[in-house]
Structures are given as C-alpha cells and as structure tokens.
C-alpha positions in Angstrom: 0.0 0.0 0.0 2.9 2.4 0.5 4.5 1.6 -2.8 0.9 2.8 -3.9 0.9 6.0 -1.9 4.7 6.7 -3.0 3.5 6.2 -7.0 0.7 8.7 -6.9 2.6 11.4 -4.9 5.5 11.1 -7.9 2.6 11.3 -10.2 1.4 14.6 -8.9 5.0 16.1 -8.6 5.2 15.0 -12.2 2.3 16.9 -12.8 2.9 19.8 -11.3 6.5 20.1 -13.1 4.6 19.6 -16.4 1.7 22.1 -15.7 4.6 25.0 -14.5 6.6 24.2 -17.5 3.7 24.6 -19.8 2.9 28.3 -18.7 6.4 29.1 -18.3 7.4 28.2 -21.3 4.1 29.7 -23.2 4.4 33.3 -21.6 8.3 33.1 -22.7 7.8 32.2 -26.0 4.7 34.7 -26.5 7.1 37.3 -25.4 10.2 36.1 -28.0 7.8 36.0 -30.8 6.1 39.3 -30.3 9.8 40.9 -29.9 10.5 38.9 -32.7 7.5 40.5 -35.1 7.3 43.8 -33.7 10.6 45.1 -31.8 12.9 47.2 -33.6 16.3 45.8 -35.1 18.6 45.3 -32.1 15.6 43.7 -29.5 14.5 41.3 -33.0 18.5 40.1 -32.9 18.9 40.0 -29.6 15.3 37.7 -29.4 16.8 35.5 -32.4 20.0 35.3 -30.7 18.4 34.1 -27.5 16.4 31.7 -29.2 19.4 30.1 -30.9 21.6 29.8 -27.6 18.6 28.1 -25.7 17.9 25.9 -28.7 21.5 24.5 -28.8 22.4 23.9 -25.0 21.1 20.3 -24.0 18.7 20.7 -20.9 20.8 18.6 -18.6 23.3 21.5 -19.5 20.5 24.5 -18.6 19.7 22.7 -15.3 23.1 22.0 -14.2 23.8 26.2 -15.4 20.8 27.2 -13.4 21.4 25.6 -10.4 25.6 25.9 -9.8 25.6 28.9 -12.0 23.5 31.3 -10.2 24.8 31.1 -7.0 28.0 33.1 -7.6 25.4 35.3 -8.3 23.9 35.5 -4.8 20.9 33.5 -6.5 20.6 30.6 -4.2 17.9 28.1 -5.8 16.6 25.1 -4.6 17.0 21.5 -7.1 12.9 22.1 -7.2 13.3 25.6 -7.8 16.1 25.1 -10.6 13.5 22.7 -12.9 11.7 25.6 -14.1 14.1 27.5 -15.4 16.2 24.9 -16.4 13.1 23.4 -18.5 11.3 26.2 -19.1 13.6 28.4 -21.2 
C-alpha cells in the first residue's frame, strides 16, 4: 500500500513540473515572438540570438547552469526551484 501512496505522490510532482513548464514556457515564448515580429532591429536580434543559444544547450546542461551557475550570483535556488528554469527556457 505504501508503494501505492509513494507512485501517486511522484505522479502529482510530475504533474505539477509539467503544468509549471507549460505556462512558463508559453508566456516566454509569446514574449520572443512578439519581440521577434514587432521590436525594432537590435531587440528582434537580440530575441533571435536568445532563441538560438537556448535551442543548442542540451537541458541537462541549462539545469546543471541554473542551479551551480547562479549562486555566484547571490541566487541561491533550490533543485525544485532550478526545474523551471532549467526546462522552461
């Protein structure tokens, strides 16, 4: 009966990580694309050149970046914390 608790408490963490990447990764990607259409020159290359550097970094690469890479920073996340943007970018 545990194991049965301890498979549907993983289930809603799973859950939760997909629903918080879906809006994450939805309100970013509204934002590129409008910055994309409509910005003027230098926030349409920045936004391109944004999109490429997310799009070739593996995401085991963007997790282990968020979460060792922003504490020099002062940025102390937690491995739960680090998920989102790790995966959401």
């Amino acid at each position: 009966m545990a194991g049965v608790v301890l498979a549907f408490d993983q289930a809603l963490i799973n859950v939760e990580l997909l629903l918080g990447l879906i809006a994450l990764s939805l309100i970013v990607g509204i934002v590129v694309a409008l910055l994309q259409v409509y910005g003027n020159r230098f926030l349409t290359k920045l936004m391109l050149r944004y999109e490429w550097f997310f799009r070739e970094i593996p995401e085991l690469a963007l997790l282990l970046l968020t979460y060792f890479g922003l504490r020099p920073f002062g940025i102390n996340l937690t491995p739960v914390l680090c998920r989102y943007p790790g995966f959401g970018a």
